[in-house]
C-alpha positions as CSV (number, residue, x, y, z in Angstrom):
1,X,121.8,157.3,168.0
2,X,121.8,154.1,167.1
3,X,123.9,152.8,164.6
4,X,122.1,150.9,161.8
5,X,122.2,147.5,161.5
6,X,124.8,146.1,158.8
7,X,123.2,144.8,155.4
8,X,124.5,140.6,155.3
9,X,126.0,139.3,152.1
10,X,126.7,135.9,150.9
11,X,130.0,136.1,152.0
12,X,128.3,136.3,156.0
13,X,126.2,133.0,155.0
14,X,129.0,131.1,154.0
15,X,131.2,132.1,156.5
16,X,128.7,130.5,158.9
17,X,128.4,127.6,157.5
18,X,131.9,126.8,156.2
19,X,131.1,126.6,152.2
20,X,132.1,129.2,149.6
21,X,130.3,132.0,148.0
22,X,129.4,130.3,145.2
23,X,127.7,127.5,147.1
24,X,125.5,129.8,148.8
25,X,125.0,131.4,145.7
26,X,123.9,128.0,144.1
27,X,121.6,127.0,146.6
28,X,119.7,130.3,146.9
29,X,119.1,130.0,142.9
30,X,117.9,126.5,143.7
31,X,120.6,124.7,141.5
32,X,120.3,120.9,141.3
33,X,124.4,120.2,141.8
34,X,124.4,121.3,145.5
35,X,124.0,117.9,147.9
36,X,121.0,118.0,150.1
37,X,123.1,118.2,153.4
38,X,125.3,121.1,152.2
39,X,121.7,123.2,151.3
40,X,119.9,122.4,154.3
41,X,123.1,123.7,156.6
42,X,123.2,126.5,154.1
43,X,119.2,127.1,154.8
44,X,119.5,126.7,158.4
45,X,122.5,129.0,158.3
46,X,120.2,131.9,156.1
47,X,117.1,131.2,159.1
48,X,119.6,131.8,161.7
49,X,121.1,135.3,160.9
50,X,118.2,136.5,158.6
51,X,119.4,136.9,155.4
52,X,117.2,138.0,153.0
53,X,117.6,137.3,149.1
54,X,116.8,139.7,146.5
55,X,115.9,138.0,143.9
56,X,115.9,140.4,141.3
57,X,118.8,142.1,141.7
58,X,120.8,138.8,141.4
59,X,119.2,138.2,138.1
60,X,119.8,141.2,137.0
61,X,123.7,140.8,137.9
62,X,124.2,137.3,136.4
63,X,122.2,137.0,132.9
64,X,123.4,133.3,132.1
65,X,121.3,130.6,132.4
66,X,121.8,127.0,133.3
67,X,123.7,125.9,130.4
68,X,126.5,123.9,129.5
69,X,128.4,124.7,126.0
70,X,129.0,121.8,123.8
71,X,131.4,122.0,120.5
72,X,132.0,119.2,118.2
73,X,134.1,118.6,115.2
74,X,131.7,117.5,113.0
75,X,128.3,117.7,113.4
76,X,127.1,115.6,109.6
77,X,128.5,112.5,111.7
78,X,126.0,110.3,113.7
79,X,128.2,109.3,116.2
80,X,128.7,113.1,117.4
81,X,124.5,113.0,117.1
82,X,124.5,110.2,119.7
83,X,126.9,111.8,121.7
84,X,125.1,115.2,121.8
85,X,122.2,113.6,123.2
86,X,124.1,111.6,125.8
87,X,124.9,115.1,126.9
88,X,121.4,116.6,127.0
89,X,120.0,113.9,128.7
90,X,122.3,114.4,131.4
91,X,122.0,117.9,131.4
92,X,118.3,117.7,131.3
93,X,117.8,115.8,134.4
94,X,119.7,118.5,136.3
95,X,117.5,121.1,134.5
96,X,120.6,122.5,132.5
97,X,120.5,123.2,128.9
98,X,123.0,122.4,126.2
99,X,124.1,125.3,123.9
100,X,125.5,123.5,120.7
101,X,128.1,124.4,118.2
102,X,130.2,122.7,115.4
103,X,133.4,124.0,113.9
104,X,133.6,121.5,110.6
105,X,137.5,120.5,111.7
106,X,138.4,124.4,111.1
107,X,140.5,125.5,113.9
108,X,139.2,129.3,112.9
109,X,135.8,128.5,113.3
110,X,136.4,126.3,116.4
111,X,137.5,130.0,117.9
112,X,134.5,131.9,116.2
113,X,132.1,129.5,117.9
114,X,134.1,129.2,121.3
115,X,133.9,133.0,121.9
116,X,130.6,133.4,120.8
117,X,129.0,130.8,123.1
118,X,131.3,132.5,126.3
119,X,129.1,135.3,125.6
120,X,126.3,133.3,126.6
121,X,128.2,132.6,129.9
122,X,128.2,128.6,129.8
123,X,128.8,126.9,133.4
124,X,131.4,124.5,131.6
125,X,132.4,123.7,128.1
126,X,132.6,120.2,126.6
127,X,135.0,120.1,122.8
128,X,135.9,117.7,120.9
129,X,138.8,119.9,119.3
130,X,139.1,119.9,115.7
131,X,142.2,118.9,113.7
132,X,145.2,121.4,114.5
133,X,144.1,122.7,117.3
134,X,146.0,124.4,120.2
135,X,145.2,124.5,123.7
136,X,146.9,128.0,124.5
137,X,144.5,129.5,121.6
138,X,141.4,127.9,123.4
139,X,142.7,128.5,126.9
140,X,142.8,132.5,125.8
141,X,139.4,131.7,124.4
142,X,137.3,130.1,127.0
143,X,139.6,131.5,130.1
144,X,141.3,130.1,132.4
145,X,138.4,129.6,135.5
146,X,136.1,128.1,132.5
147,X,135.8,124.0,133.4
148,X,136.0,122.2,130.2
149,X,136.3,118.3,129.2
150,X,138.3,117.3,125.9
151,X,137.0,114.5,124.3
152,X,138.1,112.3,121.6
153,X,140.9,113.6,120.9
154,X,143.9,115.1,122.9
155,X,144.8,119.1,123.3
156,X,147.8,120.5,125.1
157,X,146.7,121.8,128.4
158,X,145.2,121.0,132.0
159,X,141.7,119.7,130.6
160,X,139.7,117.0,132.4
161,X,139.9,114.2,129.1
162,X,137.7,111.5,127.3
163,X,138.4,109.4,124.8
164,X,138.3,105.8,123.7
165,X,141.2,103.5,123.8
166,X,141.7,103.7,120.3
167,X,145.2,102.0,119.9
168,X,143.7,98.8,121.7
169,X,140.5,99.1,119.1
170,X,142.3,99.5,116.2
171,X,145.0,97.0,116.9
172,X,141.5,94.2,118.1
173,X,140.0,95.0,114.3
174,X,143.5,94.6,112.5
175,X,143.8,91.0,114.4
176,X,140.8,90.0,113.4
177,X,141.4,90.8,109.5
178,X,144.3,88.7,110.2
179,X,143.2,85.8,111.6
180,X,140.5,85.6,108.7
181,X,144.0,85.3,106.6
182,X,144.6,88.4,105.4
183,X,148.3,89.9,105.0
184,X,147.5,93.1,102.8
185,X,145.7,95.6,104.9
186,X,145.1,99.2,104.8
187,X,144.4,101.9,107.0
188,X,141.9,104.0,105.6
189,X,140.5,107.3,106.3
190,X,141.7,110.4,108.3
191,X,144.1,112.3,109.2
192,X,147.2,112.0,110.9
193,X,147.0,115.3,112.6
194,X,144.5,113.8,114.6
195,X,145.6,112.3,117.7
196,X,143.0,109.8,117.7
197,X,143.8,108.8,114.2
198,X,147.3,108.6,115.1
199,X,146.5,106.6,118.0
200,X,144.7,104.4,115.5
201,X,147.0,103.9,113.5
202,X,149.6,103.1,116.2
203,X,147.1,100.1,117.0
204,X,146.7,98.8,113.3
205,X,151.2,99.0,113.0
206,X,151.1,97.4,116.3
207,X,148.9,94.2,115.1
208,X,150.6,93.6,111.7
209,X,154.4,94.2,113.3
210,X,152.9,91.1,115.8
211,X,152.3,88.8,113.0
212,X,155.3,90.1,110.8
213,X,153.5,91.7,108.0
214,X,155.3,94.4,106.9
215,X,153.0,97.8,106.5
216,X,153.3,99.1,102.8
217,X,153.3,102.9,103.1
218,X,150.7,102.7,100.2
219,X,148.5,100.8,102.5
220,X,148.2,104.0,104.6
221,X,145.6,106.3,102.9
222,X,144.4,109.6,104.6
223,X,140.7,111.4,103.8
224,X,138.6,113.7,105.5
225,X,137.2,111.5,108.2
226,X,133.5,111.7,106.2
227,X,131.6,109.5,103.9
228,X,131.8,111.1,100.6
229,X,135.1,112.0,100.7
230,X,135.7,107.9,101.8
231,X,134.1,107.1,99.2
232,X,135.8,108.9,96.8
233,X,139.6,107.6,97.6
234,X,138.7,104.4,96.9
235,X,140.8,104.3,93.8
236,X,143.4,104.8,95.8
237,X,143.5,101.3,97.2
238,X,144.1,99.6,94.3
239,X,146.4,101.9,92.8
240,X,149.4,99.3,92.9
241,X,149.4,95.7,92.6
242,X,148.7,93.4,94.2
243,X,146.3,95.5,96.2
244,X,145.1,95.4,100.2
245,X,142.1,92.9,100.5
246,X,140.8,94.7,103.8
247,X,140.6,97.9,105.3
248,X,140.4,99.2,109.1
249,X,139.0,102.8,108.6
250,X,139.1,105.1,111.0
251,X,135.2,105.7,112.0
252,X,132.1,104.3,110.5
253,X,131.5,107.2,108.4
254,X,134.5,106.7,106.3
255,X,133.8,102.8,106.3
256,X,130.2,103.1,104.9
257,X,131.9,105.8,102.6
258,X,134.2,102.9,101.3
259,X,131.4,100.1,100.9
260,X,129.6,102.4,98.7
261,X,132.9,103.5,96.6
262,X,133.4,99.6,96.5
263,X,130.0,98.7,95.1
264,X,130.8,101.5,92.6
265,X,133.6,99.7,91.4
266,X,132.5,96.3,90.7
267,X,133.3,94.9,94.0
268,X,131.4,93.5,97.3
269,X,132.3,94.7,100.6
270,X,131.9,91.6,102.7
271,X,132.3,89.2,99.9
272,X,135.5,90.7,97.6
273,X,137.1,92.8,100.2
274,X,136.8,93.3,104.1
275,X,135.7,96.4,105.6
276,X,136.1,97.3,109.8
277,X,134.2,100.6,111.1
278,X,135.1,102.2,114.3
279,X,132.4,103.7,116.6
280,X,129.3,101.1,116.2
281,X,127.0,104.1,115.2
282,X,123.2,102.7,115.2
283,X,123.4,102.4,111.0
284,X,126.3,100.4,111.4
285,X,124.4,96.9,111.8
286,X,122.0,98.2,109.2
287,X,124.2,99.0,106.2
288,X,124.7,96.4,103.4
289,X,126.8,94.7,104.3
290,X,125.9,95.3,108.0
291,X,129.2,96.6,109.4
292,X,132.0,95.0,111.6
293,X,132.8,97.6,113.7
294,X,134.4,98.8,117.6
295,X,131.5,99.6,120.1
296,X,132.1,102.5,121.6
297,X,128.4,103.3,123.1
298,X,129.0,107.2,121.9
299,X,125.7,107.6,124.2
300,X,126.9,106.7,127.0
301,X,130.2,108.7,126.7
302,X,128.2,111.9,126.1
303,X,126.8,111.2,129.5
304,X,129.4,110.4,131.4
305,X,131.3,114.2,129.9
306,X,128.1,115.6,131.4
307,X,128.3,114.3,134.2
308,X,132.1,115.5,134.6
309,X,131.3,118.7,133.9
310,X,128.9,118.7,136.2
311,X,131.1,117.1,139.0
312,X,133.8,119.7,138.7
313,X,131.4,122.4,138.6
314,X,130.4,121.2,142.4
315,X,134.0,121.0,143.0
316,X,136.3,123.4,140.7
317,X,139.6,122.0,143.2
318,X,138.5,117.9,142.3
319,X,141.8,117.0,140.5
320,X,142.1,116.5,136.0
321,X,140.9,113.6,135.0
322,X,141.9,111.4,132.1
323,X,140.0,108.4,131.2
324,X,140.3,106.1,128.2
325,X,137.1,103.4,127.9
326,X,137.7,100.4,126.4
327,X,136.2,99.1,123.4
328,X,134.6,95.9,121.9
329,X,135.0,94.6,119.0
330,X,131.3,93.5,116.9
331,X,131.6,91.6,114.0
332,X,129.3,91.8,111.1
333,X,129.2,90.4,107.7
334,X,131.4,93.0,105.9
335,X,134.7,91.0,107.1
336,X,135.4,87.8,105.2
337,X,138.8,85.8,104.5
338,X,140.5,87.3,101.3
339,X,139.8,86.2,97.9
340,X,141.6,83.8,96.2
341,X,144.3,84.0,93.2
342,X,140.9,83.0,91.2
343,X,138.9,85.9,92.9
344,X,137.1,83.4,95.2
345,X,137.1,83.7,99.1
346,X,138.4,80.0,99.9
347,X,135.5,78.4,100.8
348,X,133.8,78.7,97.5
């Protein structure tokens, strides 16, 4: 009697031709990420011994679909807008979609939303964490085959990583407050449980201690990194005298916050006191004053996390990756030299 003929698996194709399962896998789905000579050596390999896909049964074993996860802090601030749809256009021209969530700087819900969008059985995971977070609570999370990229701001762990050089941007702003002739700066906005904030901050310290200013620990004012709340601490600028004549805030939300809490008290942003952004958002040269601010082309970062993702998911052995991208400094008309002993900027 004859003996029947054994059934071939994926594990016979790649065997063959010298890839892994999960290659063959991908190409038989039709996936975008595998290289056109890998899939035709992978086809040519299926011809030769007869393989025969079913379909139906593989969907029915793997219900995700072509999706990455993204998570953001804060979701109300434009720049994390522009970065989202950096992402999605990435994502988009490899036919993935991008499943969206926002944890509102709460560590708790950063977890809630991480577990819930596993469920949906993401290919990768991009997060920028919110403020307190730990990597061993997101690593028991997400698990530890999940690829994921960290950006903006740093998290304990073997994550691929994205941020901006914020030291260098912050310390580029402070310099040029000084060299308009100020010597009472602040640091506004944030918190200092944010690595990126402290990284900041680190920049601003380094650009005064340069020119010999001595920082005032008054000068150093923390807020929710949003608008309102920006513009609510203003009072706490000029709660001793004599009072910082320009700020470096830590993103443009909190400097637009503190133009409009200026205007509110009498003063000009631009004219009475100078105000520097960070992150260039697209409102940022239309505000009133149109803002000074560090480009950061959020954009094109949102792309290039993409397209990290995407490499490692070609490659899960391609080694971590940290990059920090330089910044550039725009200036706007909200800086100006500092007001006079009359209340006049010098030229006047």
């Amino acid at each position: 009697m004859t003996k029947p003929r054994q059934k071939l698996t994926l594990n016979d194709v790649a065997r063959g031709c010298g890839v892994s399962r999960a290659t063959v896998s991908l190409v038989l789905r039709g996936s975008p990420l595998v290289h056109a000579e890998t899939r035709a050596r992978v086809e040519a390999e299926i011809r030769r011994i007869g393989y025969i896909y079913n379909r139906a049964a593989a969907n029915l074993r793997s219900r995700s679909a072509s999706s990455i996860a993204l998570v953001v802090n804060d979701l109300s601030n434009p720049f994390f807008a522009e970065f989202a749809a950096g992402v999605d256009e990435t994502l988009a021209d490899v036919g993935f979609v991008t499943l969206l969530g926002s944890t509102g700087e709460s560590v708790q819900r950063q977890q809630a939303v991480l577990a819930s969008l596993v469920e949906h059985a993401p290919a990768g995971i991009i997060l920028s964490p919110a403020e307190g977070s730990d990597g061993k609570s997101v690593a028991r999370v997400v698990g530890e085959h999940m690829p994921v990229l960290v950006f903006n701001r740093e998290l304990d762990g073997e994550w691929d990583y994205l941020a901006m050089d914020n030291r260098t941007g912050a310390r580029l702003a402070c310099e040029h407050l000084i060299a308009l002739g100020h010597q009472r700066i602040a640091f506004y906005g944030g918190h200092r449980d944010s690595s990126s904030c402290r990284q900041r901050r680190e920049g601003y310290l380094e650009a005064l201690a340069n020119a010999g200013i001595v920082a005032e620990p008054g000068w150093r004012i923390e807020t929710a990194p949003t608008r309102l709340e920006a513009a609510r601490q203003v009072g706490a600028l000029f709660a001793r005298d004599p009072a910082p004549t320009a700020a470096v805030c830590y993103n443009d939300a909190v400097a637009l916050g503190l133009q409009l809490g200026l205007v509110s008290r009498g003063r000009r942003p631009g004219v009475d006191f100078a105000v520097v952004g960070f992150d260039d958002i697209p409102e940022a040269a239309l505000s009133v004053p149109p803002l000074t601010t560090l480009a950061t082309a959020p954009r094109l970062r949102g792309r290039q996390a993409a397209e990290r993702i995407l490499e490692r998911m070609r490659d899960p052995e391609v080694g971590i990756e940290s990059r920090s991208i330089p910044v550039q400094l725009i200036v706007r008309e909200s800086t100006c030299p500092p007001p006079t002993s009359s209340g006049k900027r010098p030229h006047e």
